[in-house]
Each structure stands twice: as structure tokens, then as C-alpha cells.
C-alpha positions in Angstrom: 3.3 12.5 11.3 6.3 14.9 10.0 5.5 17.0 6.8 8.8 15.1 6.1 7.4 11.9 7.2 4.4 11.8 5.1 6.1 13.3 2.4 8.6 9.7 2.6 5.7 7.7 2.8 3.9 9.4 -0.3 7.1 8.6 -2.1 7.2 5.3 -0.9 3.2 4.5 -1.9 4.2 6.4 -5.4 7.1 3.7 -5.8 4.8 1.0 -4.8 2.1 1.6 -7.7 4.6 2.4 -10.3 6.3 -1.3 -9.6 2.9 -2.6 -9.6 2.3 -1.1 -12.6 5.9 -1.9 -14.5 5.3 -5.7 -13.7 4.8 -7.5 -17.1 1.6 -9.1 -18.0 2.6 -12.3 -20.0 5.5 -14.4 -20.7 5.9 -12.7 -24.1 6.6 -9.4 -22.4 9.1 -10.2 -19.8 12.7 -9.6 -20.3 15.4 -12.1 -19.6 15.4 -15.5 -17.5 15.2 -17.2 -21.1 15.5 -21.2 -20.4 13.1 -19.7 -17.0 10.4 -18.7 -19.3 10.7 -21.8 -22.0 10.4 -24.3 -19.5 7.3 -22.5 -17.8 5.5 -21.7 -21.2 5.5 -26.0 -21.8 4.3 -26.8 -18.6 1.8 -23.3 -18.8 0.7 -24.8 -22.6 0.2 -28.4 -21.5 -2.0 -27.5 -18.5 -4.4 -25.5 -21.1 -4.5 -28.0 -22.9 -5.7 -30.5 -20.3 -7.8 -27.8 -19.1 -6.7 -28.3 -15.6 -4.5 -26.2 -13.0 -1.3 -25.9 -13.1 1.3 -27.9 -11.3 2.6 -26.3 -7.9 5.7 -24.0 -8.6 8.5 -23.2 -6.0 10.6 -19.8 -7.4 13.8 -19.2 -5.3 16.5 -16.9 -5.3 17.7 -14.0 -4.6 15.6 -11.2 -3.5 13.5 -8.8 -6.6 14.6 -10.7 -9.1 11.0 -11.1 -10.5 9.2 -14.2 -8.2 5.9 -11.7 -7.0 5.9 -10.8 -10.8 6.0 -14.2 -12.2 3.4 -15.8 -9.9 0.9 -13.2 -11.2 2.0 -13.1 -15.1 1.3 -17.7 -14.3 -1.9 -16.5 -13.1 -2.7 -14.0 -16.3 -1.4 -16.8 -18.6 -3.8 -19.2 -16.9 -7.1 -16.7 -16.6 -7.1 -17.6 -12.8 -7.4 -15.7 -9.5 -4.1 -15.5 -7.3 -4.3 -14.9 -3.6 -1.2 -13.7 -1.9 -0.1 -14.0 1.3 3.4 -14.6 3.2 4.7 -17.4 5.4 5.3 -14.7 8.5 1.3 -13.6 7.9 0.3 -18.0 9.1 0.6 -18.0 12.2 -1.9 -20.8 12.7 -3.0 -23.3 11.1 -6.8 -22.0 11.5 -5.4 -19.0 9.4 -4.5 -21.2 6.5 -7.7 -23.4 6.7 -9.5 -19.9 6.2 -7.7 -19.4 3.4 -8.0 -22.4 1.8 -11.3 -23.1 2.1 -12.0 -19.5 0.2 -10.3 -20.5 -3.0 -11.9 -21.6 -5.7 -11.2 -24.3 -8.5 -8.7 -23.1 -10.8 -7.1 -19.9 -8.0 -3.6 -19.7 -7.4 -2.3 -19.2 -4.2 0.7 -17.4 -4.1 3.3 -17.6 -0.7 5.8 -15.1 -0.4 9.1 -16.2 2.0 7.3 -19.8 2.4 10.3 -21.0 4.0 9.0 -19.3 7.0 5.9 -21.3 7.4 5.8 -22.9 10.9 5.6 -26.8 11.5 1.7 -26.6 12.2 1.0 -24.5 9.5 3.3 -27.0 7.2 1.5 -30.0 8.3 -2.1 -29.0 7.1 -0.6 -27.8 3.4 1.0 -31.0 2.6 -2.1 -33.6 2.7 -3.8 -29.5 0.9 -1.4 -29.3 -2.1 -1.2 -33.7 -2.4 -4.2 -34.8 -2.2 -6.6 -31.2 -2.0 -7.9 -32.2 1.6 -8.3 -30.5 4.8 -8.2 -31.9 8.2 -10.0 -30.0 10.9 -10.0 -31.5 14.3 -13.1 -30.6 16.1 -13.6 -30.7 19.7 -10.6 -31.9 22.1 -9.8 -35.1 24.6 -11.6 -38.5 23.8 -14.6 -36.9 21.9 -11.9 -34.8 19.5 -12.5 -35.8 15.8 -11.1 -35.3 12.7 -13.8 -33.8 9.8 -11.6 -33.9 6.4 -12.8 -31.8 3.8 -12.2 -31.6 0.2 -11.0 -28.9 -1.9 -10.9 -27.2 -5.5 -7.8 -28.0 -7.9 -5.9 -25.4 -7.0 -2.5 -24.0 -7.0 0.6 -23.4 -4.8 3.2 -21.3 -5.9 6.3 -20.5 -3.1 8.6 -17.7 -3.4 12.0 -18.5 -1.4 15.4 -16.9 -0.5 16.5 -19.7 1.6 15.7 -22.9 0.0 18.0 -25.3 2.4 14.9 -23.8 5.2 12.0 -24.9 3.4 11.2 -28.6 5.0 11.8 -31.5 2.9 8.3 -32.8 2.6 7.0 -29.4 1.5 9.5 -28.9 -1.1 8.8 -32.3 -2.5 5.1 -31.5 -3.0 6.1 -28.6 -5.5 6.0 -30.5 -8.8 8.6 -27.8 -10.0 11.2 -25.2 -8.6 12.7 -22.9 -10.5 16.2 -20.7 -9.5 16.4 -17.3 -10.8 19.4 -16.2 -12.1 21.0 -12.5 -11.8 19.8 -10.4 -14.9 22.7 -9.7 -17.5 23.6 -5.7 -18.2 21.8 -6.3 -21.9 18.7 -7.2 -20.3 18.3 -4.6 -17.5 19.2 -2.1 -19.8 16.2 -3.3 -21.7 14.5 -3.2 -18.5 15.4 0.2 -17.4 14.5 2.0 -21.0 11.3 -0.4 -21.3 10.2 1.2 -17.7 11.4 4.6 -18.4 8.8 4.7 -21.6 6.0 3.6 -19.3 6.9 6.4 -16.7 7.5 8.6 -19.3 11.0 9.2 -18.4 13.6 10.9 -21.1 16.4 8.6 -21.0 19.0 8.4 -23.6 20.4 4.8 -24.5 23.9 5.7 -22.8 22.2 6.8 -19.7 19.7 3.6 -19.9 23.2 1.4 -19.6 24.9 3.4 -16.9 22.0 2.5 -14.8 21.5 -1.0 -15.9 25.3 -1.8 -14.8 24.9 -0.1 -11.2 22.1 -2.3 -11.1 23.3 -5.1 -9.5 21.7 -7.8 -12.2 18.0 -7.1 -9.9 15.2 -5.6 -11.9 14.1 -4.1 -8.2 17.3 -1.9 -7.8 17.7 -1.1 -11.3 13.6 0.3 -11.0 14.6 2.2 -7.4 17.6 3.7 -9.0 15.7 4.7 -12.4 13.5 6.6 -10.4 16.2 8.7 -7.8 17.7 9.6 -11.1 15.0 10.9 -12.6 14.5 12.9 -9.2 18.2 14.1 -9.7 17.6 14.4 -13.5 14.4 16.9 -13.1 16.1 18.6 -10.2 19.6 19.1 -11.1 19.3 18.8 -14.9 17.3 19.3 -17.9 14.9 16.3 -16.8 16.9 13.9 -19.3 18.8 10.6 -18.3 21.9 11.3 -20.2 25.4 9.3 -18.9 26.7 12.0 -17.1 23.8 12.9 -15.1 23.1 9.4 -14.3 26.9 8.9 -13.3 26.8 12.4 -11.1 23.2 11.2 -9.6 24.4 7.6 -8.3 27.9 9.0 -7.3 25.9 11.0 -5.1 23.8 8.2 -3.7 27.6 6.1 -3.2 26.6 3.1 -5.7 29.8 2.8 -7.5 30.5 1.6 -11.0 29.7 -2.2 -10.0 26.7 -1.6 -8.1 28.2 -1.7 -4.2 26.8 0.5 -2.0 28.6 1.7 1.1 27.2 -1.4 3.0 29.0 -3.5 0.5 32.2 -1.6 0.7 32.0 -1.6 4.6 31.5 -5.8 4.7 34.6 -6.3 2.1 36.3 -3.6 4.3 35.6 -5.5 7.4 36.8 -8.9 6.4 39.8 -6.9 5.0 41.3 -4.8 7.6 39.7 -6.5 10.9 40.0 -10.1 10.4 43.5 -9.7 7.5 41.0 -10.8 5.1 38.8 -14.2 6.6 38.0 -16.4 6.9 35.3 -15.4 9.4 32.0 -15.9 10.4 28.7 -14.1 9.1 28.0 -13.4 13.4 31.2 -12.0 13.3 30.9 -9.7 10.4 27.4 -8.8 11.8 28.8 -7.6 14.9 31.6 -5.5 13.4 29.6 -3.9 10.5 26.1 -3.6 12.6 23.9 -5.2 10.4 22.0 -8.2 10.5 23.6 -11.5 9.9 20.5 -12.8 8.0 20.1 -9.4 5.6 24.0 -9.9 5.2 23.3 -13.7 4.0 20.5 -13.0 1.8 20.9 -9.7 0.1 24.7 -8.5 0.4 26.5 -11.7 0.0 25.2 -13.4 -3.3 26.4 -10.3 -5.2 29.7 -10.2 -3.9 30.2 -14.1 -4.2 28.8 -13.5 -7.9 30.9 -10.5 -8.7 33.6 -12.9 -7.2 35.0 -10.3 -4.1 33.7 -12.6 -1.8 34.2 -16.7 -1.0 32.3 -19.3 1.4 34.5 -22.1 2.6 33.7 -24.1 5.4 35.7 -21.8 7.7 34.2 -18.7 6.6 34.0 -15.8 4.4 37.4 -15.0 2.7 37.5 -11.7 0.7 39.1 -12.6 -2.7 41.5 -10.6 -4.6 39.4 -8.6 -6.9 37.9 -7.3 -4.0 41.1 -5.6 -2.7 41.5 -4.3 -5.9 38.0 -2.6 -5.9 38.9 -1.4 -2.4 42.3 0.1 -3.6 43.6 -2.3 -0.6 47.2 -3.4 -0.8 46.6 -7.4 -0.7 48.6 -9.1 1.9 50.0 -12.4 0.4 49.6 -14.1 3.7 46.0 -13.1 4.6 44.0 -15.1 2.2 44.7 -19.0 3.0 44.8 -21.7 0.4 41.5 -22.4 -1.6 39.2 -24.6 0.6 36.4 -26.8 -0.4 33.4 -24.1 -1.0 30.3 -24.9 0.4 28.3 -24.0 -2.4 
């Protein structure tokens, strides 16, 4: 490897531990997702007081908004064990009977992007998280039989992007889901100068909230760009976050004043200038921009339909006023059709 290349992958494994270590421990210390945490500290309370697991949990939403995070502060609140794994990782179903039969009463397993679970896999968890049984078939033909064995109380707790892809009988057997919302700019700011004091970071309050409003509403990116401007701040600076070093540092990394990155600006721009402003097709954008249709879906697109530069109708994506007037792009009266029905 590169001097260059290890030095990227140091930086990455850096990030890494300090996100680890910037996650909060307890209900009490997180920041934000308010009717979130009320309705989890009742169901969290009433299981300790039963003195039994707690009820499976489905998280969804959009991506580093806090699920990872609040499957292991569950697991802190409930002094149990949590076991992590992702839906891509079971392949077979052999690889999640090993992992079930390891867990213990009590444990929590934890699966990351569980709508990507295959049909196999899906069919051993149900009877697993229903009735805490596994089915192992042993031998094949006419002398094949079926050994069920039971399991400890334990735990399943999904984290999901795409909840329409997560098959009905799997989502039923999660006795609660729970949709996380985009963060406000009074709690990332909170966010960012809470983090900045634990990486001993100077950051001053007007530099804290010039960060928090780049930040897109997602604890992840507001954590990534913390750290770049620091980089920029030590580098370039006197090693303190003021407003005008942390408004020279992400002009310099193209995040403008709402949080949209060049990708962002080249998707509005697309629908905009190739197709007279939608609607159009996700395929479609994906060929003209370059970038995949599913990362376009699932990261790009809920920010832009929040931030309202961006609709879903049943036709396609239709790039809204605002949007034009972010772009500094003279809106053609006739290229954005009459409201339709939006899917969502």
C-alpha cells in the first residue's frame, strides 16, 4: 500500500474509534428524537420490571441517524450482551443457526440493513424471534428429519433504510418499529459542541451552528464534517472553530449553506436542465448523473424531498421551485406539470 493509501486508511480507522467512542451510553445522554426516546424508556422500564427481555425493535430510516447507536445504548439500559451482524453477512441459513444457537438468555442481537436478509435466512428467524425455536433438518430424501431446538429469551433488533423491502411476516414479528426523524439545527448543534468537548476540539458556539446547519439533520455528517474542520482549523487557522473558519473550511469541501454537496447540486441540475425539470425516473437520473440508482434513493433523495427541492409522483421525480432558486436557475413555467398524487 501507498504512503498515501495507508495514510487514508489511518484516517479512516481514527474516524472509526472516535464515532465509536462519541456514541451515547444511555437514553439520558442522547440528544434529540424526543417522543423516540419516551416511548423506548416505557417499554425499556416495563421489561425491567418484569425482569424479562425486551420486545423485538425494528429502527428505520434514513441512513446515520443514530440506529447502530441506539441498539447498543437498549443494550446498556438493559445490562445485556448485543451481537451485531448485517443481513448481506447471512448468506445461509446455517450461518444464522450458528449465531443463534451462541446467544444467551437475555443477548440482543442486533441486524444491520435486515431488509437484505434472503428468503431462507427469513424463514428460520420467524418461528426464532415467535416462538424462540430452531429447526434443523438433518440428513436429506426420505430419512431427512427435522430436530427443533429451543432457545434463550432473546432479542431482535433490525436496522432498515427500505422498510417497504423487509417481508411482511418478518416485520410483523417486531413487536415495535420505530422511524427516525432528521435531527433539528438546535439539536446537532448540541451534538457537534457535545462531540467537540469529548475530542477536545476548540469550537466557539457560532462555529458549532455553522456546522450543525451544513449538517444535513444526520449526526453522521455533522461528526465527518466536525472533524475536516478541525483538520482545516489546525492547518489553516489558529486550531479554533470560529464561523468564518468553519464557513471557509466547508466552502472548500463544496457543502453549501444547506448541506448539498456537489452530488446534490448535479441530481437537481440534472432533472433541471436534461429532462426541463421531471418528471423522470431514478434509472434515468442514474444514468445521466453516474451514480447508483439505489444510493440516489436512499441517501440523496430524502434530503432534497425534506428540504422540499425535490417531489415523488407516480411519474417521477419533479424538481420543485425552491430548488431552482437554490440553483440560481431561471424556472420555466411550463416545465414543472400540475401537482400529482405523491406516492409518499
Amino acid at each position: 500500500m501507498s504512503e498515501e493509501g495507508r495514510l487514508v486508511a489511518g484516517q479512516l480507522r481514527r474516524d472509526d474509534r472516535e464515532n465509536i467512542a462519541l456514541r451515547p451510553k444511555s437514553l439520558h445522554s442522547m440528544i434529540g428524537q424526543d417522543n423516540l426516546r419516551e416511548r423506548l424508556s416505557i417499554i425499556i422500564e416495563a421489561a425491567r420490571l418484569r425482569q424479562e427481555p425486551i420486545d423485538h425493535i425494528l429502527f428505520h430510516g434514513p441512513p446515520g441517524l443514530g440506529k447502530t447507536s441506539l441498539a447498543h445504548v437498549i443494550a446498556n439500559e438493559m445490562g445485556a450482551t448485543v451481537r451485531t451482524t448485517a443481513g448481506p453477512s447471512i448468506e445461509r441459513a446455517g450461518d444464522l443457526a450458528a449465531i443463534l444457537t451462541h446467544l444467551k438468555k437475555g443477548d440482543i442481537l442486533f441486524i444491520d440493513e435486515v431488509h437484505r436478509l434472503g428468503k431462507a435466512v427469513g424463514e428460520i428467524l420467524y418461528p426464532a424471534m415467535e416462538d424462540f425455536v430452531l429447526d434443523i433438518v438433518i440428513g436429506k430424501g426420505p430419512a431427512a428429519k427435522t430436530v427443533r431446538l429451543n432457545l434463550p429469551r432473546f432479542t431482535v433488533i433490525g436496522a432498515t433504510t427500505e422498510l417497504a423491502l423487509i417481508a411482511g411476516p418478518l416485520r410483523d414479528r417486531f413487536g415495535e418499529n420505530f422511524h427516525l426523524d432528521y435531527y433539528t439545527p438546535e439539536a446537532m448543534q448540541i451534538i457537534i459542541t457535545r462531540a467537540a468537548g469529548m475530542l477536545n476540539i476548540e469550537i466557539e458556539a457560532a462555529g458549532a451552528a455553522e456546522i450543525a446547519r451544513r449538517s444535513r439533520g444526520t449526526p453522521r455528517i455533522g461528526l465527518r464534517l466536525l472533524r475536516r474542520v478541525r483538520d482545516f482549523a489546525q492547518t489553516r487557522a489558529d486550531g479554533i472553530i470560529t464561523q468564518p473558519v468553519a464557513d471557509e473550511a466547508l466552502k472548500l469541501m463544496n457543502i453549501d449553506y444547506l448541506g448539498l454537496d456537489e452530488i446534490d447540486r448535479r441530481i437537481l441540475r440534472t432533472i433541471i436542465q436534461k429532462f426541463n425539470g421531471g418528471p423522470v425516473g431514478v434509472e434515468t437520473i442514474s444514468a445521466a448523473t453516474s451514480e447508483d440508482s439505489t444510493t440516489i434513493s436512499s441517501v440523496y433523495e430524502p434530503y432534497l424531498i425534506q428540504t422540499g427541492f425535490l417531489k415523488l409522483t407516480k411519474q417521477g421525480r419533479v424538481a420543485m421551485p425552491a430548488a431552482y432558486d437554490h440553483l440560481g436557475i431561471a424556472q420555466n413555467n411550463n416545465a414543472v406539470p400540475p401537482v400529482q398524487k405523491e406516492l409518499f
